[in-house]
C-alpha angles and dihedrals in degrees: 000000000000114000109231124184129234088280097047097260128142118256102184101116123253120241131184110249102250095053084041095065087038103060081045084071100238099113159332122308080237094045089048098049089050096053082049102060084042088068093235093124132066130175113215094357100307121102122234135205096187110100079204099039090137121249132172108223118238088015102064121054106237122200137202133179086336089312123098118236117251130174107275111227117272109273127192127171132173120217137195095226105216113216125272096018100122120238097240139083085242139005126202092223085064092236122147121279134210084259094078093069082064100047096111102045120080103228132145128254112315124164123186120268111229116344139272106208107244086266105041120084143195147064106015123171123226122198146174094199111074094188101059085041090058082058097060090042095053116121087211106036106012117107130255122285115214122200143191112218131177111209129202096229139041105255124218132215094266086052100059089043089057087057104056086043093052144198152265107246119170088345087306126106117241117198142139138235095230141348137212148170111239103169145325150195136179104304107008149032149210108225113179102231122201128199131189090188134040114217115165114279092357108157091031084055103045088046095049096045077066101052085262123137126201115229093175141018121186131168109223102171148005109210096308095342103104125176106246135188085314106134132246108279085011122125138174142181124274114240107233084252097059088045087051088058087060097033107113121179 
């Protein structure tokens, strides 16, 4: 049933079209917007060419290319991203992006959640649905994050103290959440970093900001999500109950 307020107004909330489209989980807010100025969408049998031309979901009837437009079922995968595949649908230097590890599956419209840097790997979430990925990706209610990360020196006590204090870099202040040892050998070792936040770049740049270079970055969870035995460029899709474990209202 419609809501309706005390004077007999709708309440549902206007969108424009495009993002519209988009929190319905069949695109891209780019992607939306472009269909739209095409003229392939209309809203109540009138097309419409404004990407912002206002519409209130499940009240309006939206239609694209001839089918009207209804919510896509909720998608998550889980990918191995492999290094140096860039986190984006596209990229301007022409390098290769995480959707080439999905060219040869026929799925709808998923876009990562959160990102892995060109030369990080591990565990990266795909999704159709941009409201529960905003979730995940929320500073204050989104899940851990756990990484696996070599080292170019052997780290001391004090060290991993520093990092979990944190430090000012570029008048913002880097930390983690927690720091262990994992392993070493003679020149370098593995520490297991968690965030609770995911700023760009944010474990490269604390490290940096002490002389320490990362060798190697690798996602290994998200909250209870952990990467498994699942191989490099492999993916698969999340069972309802995996997807309940990251799911945040």
């Amino acid at each position: 049933m419609q809501k309706k307020s005390a004077a007999g107004k709708s309440t549902v909330p206007r969108h424009g079209v495009a993002r519209a489209l988009s929190k319905q989980g069949l695109g891209s807010r780019t992607q939306a917007a472009a269909w739209v100025r095409e003229g392939r969408v209309s809203v109540n049998g009138r097309c419409v060419r404004d990407p912002e031309f206002p519409v209130r979901i499940g009240v309006d009837r939206i239609v694209v290319a001839g089918r009207e437009a209804a919510k896509a079922p909720r998608l998550v995968l889980m990918l191995n991203k492999p290094r140096g595949l860039v986190t984006s649908a596209s990229d301007e230097q022409g390098r290769d992006t995480v959707y080439r590890c999905f060219e040869s599956a026929a799925l709808p419209w998923i876009a990562p959640v959160g990102r892995l840097d060109k030369a990080s790997e591990g565990l990266l979430l795909m999704s159709n649905d941009p409201q529960w990925a905003a979730g995940v990706t929320d500073p204050e209610r989104g899940p851990d994050k756990t990484y696996h990360v070599q080292i170019d020196r052997l780290p001391d006590a004090a060290l991993l103290t520093a990092l979990i204090a944190g430090v000012d870099v570029d008048d913002e202040i880097l930390s983690a959440k927690s720091v262990q040892l994992l392993r070493s050998g003679a020149k370098n070792a593995w520490l297991e970093i968690v965030l609770d936040e995911g700023r760009n770049r944010q474990i490269r740049r604390l490290l940096s900001a002490f002389d320490i270079s990362v060798l190697r970055l690798i996602r290994v969870a998200i909250g209870p999500l952990a990467l498994g035995e699942l191989a490099k460029g492999q993916w698969r899709e999340l069972s309802a109950d995996e997807i309940a474990m990251l799911t945040f209202l």
